[in-house]
MDTraj code that builds the backbone (N, CA, C; nanometers):
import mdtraj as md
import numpy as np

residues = "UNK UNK UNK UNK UNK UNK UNK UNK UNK UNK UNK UNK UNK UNK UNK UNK UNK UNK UNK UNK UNK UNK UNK UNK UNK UNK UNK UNK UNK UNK UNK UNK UNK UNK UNK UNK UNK UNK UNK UNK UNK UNK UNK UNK UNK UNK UNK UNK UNK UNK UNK UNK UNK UNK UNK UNK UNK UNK UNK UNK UNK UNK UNK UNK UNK UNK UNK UNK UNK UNK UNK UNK UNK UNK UNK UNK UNK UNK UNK UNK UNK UNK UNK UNK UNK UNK UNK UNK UNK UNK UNK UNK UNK UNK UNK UNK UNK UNK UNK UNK UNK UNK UNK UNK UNK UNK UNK UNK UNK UNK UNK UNK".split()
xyz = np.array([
    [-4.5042, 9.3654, 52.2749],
    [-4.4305, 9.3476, 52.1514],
    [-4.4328, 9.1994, 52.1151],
    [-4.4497, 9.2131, 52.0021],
    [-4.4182, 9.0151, 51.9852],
    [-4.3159, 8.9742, 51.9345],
    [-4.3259, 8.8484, 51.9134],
    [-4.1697, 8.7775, 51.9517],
    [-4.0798, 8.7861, 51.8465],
    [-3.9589, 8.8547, 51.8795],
    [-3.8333, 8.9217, 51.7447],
    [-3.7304, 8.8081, 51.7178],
    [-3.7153, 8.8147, 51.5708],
    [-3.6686, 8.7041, 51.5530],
    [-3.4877, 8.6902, 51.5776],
    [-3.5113, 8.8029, 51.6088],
    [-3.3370, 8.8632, 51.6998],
    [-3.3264, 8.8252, 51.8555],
    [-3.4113, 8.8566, 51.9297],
    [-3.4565, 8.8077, 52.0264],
    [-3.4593, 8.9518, 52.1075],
    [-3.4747, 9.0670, 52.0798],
    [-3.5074, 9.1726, 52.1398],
    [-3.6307, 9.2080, 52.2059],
    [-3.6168, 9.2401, 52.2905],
    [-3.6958, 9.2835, 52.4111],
    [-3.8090, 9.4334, 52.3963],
    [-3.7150, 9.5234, 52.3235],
    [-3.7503, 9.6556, 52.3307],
    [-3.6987, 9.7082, 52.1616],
    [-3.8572, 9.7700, 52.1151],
    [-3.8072, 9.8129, 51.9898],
    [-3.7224, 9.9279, 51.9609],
    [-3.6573, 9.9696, 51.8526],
    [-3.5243, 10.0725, 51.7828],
    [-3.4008, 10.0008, 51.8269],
    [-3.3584, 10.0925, 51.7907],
    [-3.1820, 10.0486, 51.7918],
    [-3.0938, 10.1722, 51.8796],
    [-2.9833, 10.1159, 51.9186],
    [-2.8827, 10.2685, 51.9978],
    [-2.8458, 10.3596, 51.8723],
    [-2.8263, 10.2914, 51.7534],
    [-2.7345, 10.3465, 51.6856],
    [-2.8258, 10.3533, 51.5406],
    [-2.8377, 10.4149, 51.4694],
    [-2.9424, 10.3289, 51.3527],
    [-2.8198, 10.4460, 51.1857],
    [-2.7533, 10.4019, 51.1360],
    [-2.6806, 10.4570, 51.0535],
    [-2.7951, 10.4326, 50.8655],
    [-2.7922, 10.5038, 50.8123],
    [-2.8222, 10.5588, 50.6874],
    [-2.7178, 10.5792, 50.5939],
    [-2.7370, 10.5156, 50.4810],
    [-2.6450, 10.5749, 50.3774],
    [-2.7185, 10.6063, 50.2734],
    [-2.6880, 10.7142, 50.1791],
    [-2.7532, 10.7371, 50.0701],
    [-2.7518, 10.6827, 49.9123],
    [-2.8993, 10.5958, 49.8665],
    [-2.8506, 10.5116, 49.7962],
    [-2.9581, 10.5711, 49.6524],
    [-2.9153, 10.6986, 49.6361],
    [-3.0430, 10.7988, 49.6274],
    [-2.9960, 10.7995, 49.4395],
    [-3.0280, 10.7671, 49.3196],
    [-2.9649, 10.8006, 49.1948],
    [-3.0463, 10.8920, 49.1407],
    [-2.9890, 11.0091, 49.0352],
    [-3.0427, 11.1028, 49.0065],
    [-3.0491, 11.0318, 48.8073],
    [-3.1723, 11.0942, 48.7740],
    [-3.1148, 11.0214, 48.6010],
    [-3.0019, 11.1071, 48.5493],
    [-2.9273, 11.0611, 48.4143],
    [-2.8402, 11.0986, 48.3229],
    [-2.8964, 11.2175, 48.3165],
    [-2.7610, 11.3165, 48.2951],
    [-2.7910, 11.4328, 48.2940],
    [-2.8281, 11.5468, 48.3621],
    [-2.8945, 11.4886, 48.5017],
    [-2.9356, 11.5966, 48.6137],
    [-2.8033, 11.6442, 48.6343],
    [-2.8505, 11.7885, 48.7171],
    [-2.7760, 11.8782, 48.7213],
    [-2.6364, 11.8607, 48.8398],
    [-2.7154, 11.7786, 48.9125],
    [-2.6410, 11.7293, 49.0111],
    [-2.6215, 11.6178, 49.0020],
    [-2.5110, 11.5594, 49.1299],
    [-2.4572, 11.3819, 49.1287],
    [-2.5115, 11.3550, 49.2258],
    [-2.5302, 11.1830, 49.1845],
    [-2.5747, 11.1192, 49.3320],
    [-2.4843, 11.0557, 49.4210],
    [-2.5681, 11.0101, 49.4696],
    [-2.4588, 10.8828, 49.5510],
    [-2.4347, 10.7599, 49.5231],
    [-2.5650, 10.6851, 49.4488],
    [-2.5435, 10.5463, 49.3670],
    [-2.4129, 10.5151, 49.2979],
    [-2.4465, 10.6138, 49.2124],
    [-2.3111, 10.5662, 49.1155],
    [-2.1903, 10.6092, 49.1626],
    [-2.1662, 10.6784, 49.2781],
    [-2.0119, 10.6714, 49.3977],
    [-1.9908, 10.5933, 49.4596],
    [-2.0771, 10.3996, 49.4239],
    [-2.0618, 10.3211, 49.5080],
    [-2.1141, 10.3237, 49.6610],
    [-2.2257, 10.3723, 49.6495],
    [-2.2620, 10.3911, 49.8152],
    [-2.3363, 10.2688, 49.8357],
    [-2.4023, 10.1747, 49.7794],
    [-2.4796, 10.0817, 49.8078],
    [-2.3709, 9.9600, 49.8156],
    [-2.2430, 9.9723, 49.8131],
    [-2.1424, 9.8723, 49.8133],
    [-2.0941, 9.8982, 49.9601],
    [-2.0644, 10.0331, 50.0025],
    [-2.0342, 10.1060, 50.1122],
    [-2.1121, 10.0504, 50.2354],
    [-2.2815, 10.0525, 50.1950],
    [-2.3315, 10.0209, 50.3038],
    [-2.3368, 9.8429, 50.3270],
    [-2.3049, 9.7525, 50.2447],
    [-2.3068, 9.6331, 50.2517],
    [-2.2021, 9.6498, 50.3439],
    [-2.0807, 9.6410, 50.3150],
    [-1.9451, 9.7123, 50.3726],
    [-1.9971, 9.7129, 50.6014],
    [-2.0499, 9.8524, 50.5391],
    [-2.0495, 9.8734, 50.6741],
    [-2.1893, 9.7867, 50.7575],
    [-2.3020, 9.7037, 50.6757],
    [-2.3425, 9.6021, 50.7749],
    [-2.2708, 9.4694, 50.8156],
    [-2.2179, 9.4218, 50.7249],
    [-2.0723, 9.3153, 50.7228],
    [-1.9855, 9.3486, 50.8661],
    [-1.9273, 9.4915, 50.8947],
    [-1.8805, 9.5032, 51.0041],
    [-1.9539, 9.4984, 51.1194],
    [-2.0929, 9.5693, 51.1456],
    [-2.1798, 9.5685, 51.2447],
    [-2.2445, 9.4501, 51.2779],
    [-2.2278, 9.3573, 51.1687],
    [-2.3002, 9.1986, 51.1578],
    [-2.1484, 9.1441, 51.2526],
    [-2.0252, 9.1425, 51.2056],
    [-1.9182, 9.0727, 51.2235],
    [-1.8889, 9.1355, 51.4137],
    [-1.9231, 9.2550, 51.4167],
    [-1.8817, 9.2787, 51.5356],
    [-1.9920, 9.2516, 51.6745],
    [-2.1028, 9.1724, 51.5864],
    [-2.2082, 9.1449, 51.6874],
    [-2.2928, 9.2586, 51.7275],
    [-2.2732, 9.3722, 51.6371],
    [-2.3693, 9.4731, 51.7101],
    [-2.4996, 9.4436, 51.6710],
    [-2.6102, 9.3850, 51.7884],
    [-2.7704, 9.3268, 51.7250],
    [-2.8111, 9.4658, 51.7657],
    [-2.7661, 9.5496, 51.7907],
    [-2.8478, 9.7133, 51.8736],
    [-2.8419, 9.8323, 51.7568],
    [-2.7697, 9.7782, 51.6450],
    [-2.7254, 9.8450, 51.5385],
    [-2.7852, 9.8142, 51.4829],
    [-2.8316, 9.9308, 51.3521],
    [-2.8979, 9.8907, 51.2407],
    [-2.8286, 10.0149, 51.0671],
    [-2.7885, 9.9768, 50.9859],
    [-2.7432, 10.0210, 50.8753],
    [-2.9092, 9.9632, 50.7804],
    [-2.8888, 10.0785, 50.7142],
    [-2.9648, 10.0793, 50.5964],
    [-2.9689, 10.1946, 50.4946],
    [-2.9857, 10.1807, 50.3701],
    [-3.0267, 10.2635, 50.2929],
    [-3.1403, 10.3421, 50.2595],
    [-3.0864, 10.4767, 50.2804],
    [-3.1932, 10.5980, 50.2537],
    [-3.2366, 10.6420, 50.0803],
    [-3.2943, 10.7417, 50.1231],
    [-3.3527, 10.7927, 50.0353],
    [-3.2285, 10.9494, 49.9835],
    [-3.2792, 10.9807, 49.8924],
    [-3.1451, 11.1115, 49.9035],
    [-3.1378, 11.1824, 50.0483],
    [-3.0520, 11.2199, 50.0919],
    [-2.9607, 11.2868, 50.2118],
    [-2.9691, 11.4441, 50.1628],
    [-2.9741, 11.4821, 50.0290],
    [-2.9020, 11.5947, 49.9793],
    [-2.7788, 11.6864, 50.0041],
    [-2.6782, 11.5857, 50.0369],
    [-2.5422, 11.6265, 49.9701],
    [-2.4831, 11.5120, 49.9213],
    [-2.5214, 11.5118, 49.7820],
    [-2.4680, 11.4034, 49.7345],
    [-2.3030, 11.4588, 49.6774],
    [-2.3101, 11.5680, 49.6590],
    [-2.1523, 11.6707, 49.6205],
    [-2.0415, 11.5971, 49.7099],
    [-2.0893, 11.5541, 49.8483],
    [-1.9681, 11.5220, 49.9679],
    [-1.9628, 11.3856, 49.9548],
    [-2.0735, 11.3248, 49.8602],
    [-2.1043, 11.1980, 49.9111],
    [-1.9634, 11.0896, 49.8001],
    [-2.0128, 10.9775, 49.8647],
    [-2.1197, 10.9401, 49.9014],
    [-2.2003, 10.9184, 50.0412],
    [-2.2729, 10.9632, 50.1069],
    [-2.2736, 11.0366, 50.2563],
    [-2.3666, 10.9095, 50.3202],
    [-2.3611, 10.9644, 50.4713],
    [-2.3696, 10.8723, 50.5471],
    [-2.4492, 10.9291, 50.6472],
    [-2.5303, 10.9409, 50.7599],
    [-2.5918, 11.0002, 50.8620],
    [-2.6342, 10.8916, 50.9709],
    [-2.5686, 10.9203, 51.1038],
    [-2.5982, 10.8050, 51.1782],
    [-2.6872, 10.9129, 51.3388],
    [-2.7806, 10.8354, 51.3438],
    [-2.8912, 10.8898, 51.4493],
    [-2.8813, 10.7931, 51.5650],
    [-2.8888, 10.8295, 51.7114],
    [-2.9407, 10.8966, 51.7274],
    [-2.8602, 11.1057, 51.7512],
    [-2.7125, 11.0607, 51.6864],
    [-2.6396, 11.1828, 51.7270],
    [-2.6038, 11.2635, 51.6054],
    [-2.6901, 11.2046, 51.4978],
    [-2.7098, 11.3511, 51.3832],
    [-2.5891, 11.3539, 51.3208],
    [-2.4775, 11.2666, 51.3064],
    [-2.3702, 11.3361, 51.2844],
    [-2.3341, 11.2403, 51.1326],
    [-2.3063, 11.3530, 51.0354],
    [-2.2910, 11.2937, 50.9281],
    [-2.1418, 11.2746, 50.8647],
    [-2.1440, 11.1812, 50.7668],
    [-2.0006, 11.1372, 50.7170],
    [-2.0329, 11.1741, 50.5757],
    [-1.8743, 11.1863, 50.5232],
    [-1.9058, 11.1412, 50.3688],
    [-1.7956, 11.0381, 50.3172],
    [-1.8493, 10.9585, 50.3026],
    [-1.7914, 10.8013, 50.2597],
    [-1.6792, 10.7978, 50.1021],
    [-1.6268, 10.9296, 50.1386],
    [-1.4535, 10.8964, 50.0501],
    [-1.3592, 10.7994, 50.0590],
    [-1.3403, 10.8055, 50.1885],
    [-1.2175, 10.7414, 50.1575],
    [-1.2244, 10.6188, 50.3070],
    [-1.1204, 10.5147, 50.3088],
    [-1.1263, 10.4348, 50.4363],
    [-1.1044, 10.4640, 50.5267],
    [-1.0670, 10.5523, 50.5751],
    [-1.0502, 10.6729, 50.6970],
    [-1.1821, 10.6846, 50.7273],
    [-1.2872, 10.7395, 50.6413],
    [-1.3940, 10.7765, 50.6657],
    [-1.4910, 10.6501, 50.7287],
    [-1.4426, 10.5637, 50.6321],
    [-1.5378, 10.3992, 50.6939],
    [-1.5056, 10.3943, 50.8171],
    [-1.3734, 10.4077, 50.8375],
    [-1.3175, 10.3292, 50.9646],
    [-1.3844, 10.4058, 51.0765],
    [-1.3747, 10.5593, 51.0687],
    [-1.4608, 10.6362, 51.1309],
    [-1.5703, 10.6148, 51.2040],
    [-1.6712, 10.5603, 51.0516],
    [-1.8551, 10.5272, 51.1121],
    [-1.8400, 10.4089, 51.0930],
    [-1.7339, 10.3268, 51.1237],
    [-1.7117, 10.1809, 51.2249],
    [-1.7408, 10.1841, 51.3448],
    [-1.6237, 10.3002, 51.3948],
    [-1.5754, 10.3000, 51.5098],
    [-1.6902, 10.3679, 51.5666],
    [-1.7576, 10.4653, 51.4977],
    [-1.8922, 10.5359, 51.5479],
    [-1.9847, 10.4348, 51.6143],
    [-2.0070, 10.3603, 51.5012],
    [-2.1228, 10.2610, 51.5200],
    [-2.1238, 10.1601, 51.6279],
    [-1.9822, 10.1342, 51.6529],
    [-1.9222, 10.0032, 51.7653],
    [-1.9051, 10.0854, 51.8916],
    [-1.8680, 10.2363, 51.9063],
    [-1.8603, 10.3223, 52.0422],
    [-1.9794, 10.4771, 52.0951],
    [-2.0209, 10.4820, 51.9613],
    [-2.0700, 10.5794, 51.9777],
    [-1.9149, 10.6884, 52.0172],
    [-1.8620, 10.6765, 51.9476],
    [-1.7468, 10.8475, 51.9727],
    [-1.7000, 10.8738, 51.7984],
    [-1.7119, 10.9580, 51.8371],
    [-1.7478, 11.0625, 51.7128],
    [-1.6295, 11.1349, 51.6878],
    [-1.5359, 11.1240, 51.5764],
    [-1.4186, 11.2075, 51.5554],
    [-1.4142, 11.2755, 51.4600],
    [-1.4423, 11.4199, 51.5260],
    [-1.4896, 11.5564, 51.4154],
    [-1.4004, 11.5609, 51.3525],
    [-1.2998, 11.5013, 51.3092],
    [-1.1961, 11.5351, 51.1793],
    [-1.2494, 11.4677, 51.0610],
    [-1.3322, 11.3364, 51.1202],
    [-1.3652, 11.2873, 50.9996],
    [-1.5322, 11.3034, 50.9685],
    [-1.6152, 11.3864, 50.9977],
    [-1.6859, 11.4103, 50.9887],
    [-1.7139, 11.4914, 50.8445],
    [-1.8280, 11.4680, 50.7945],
    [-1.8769, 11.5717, 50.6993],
    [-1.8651, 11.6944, 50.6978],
    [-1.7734, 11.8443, 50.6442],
    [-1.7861, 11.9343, 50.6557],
    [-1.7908, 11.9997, 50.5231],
    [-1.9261, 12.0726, 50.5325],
    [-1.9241, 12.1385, 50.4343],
    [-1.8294, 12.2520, 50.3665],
    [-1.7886, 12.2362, 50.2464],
    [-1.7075, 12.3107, 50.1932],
    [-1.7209, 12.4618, 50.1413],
])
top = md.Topology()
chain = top.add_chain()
for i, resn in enumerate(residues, 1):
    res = top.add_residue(resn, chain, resSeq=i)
    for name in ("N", "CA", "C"):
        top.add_atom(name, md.element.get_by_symbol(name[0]), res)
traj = md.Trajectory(xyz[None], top)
C-alpha cells in the first residue's frame, strides 16, 4: 500500500456510514432526501467522527438508499443497520453507533 496521508497501515474502515444525498426533480412522484436536509446531516455527523478522533471511520454521501419516505436515511456498514435521520435522537444514535459500534433497535429505521 502506499503511503496514506492519515497514516494508515491497512485499507477500509471499521465503520464506513452513508447518508443519502440522492434529489429527485420537481414533481416526481416520490421525495428525496436532499431537500430533508440530509447533506447538512452528514456534515453534522463527520464534524462528530472528525471531533471524536475516529480516523477508522468514514461518513459519506450516497447515491439514493430508496427510502427516502423515512428519510432522510442513513446506512452504516459493516452491520447493515439503517437509520432515518428525523430527529436528534436519531443523530445521537448513529453517533453513538459510529464511536461503539452498539446499535439501539429503538432507534433504528423501521419500516412502517
Amino acid at each position: 500500500m502506499t503511503s496514506d496521508p492519515k497514516g494508515r497501515i491497512q485499507p477500509g474502515f471499521v465503520r464506513h456510514a452513508f447518508v443519502c444525498g440522492h434529489e429527485r426533480q420537481e414533481g416526481a412522484t416520490r421525495p428525496s432526501c436532499l431537500p430533508k436536509g440530509s447533506l447538512d446531516l452528514m456534515r453534522e455527523l463527520k464534524k462528530a467522527v472528525k471531533e471524536a478522533g475516529l480516523r477508522e471511520v468514514r461518513v459519506q454521501k450516497s447515491g439514493c438508499l430508496d427510502h427516502c419516505e423515512q428519510g432522510p436515511t442513513c446506512v452504516i456498514y459493516p452491520e447493515g443497520t439503517w437509520y432515518s435521520l428525523k430527529d436528534a435522537q436519531a443523530m445521537d444514535a448513529v453517533i453513538h453507533h459510529l464511536k461503539t459500534g452498539t446499535v439501539d433497535p429503538t432507534k433504528t429505521l423501521v419500516m412502517d
